[in-house]
C-alpha positions as CSV (number, residue, x, y, z in Angstrom):
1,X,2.2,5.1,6.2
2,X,2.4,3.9,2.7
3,X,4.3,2.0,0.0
4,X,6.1,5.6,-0.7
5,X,6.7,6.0,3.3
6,X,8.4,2.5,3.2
7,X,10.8,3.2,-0.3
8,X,11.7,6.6,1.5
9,X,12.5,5.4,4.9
10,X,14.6,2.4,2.8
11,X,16.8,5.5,0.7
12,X,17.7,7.6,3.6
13,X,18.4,4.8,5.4
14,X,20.8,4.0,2.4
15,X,21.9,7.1,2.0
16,X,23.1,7.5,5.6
17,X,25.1,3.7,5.8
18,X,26.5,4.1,1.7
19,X,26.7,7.3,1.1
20,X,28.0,9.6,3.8
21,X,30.9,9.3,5.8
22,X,30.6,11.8,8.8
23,X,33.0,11.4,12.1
24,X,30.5,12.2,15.0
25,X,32.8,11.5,17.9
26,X,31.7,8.0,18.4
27,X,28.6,9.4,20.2
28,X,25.6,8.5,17.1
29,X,26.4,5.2,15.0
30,X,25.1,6.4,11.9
31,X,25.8,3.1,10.0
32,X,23.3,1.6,12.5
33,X,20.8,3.9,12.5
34,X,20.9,3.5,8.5
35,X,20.5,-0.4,8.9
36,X,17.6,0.2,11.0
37,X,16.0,2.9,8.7
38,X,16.7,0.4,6.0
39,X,14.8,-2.3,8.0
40,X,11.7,-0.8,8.6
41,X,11.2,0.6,5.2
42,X,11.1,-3.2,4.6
43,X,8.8,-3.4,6.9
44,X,6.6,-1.4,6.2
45,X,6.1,-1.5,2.4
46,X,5.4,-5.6,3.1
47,X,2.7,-4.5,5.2
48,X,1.5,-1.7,2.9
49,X,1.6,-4.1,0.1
50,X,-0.5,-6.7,2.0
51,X,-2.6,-4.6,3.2
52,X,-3.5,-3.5,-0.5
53,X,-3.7,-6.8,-1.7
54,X,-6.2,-7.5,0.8
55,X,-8.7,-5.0,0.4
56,X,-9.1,-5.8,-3.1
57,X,-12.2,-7.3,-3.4
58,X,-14.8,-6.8,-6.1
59,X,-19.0,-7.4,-5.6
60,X,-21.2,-8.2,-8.1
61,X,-25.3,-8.6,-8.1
62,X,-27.7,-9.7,-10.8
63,X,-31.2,-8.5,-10.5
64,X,-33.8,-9.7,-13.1
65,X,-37.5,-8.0,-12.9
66,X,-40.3,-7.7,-15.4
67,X,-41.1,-4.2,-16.6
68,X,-44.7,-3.9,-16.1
69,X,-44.9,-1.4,-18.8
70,X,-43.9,-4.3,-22.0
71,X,-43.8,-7.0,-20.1
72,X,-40.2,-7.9,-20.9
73,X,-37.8,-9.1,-18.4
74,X,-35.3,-6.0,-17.3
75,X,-31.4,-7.5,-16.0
76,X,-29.8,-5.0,-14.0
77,X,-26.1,-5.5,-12.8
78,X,-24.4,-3.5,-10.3
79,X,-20.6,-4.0,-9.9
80,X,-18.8,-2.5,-7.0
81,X,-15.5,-2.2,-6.1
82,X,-14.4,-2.1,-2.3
83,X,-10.9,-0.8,-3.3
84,X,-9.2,2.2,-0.8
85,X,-8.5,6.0,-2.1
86,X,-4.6,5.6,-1.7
């Protein structure tokens, strides 16, 4: 589950407490199941959104060497990202 699992759980939640208005003989609360819908689209877009704030992280190295072909000093960097495919 993702950022977009969390807004759509949050709209039909929505949808199903603000928008319809169906009589199911008092057997299914649909207002509740809405709230509850709503809730843990909350839920779990904070924890997406954590989670990709978290894995950000960026590494960089330095490596200096001389070329033995000139003799000049060679600076290599290598930059790497650790961030997920989403």
């Amino acid at each position: 589950m993702g950022i977009g699992s969390g807004i759509a759980l949050f709209v039909i939640g929505a949808i199903l407490v603000f928008a319809l208005n169906i009589d199911t003989g008092g057997y299914v609360d649909l207002d509740l199941i809405g709230y509850i819908l709503m809730g843990a689209g909350v839920v779990v877009f904070l924890i997406s959104l954590i989670l990709v704030m978290r894995s950000r992280r960026t590494e960089t190295v330095d490596r200096t060497a001389v070329d033995p072909a000139t003799g000049e000093r060679v600076t290599r960097r290598s930059i790497r990202n650790n961030e997920p495919l989403a």
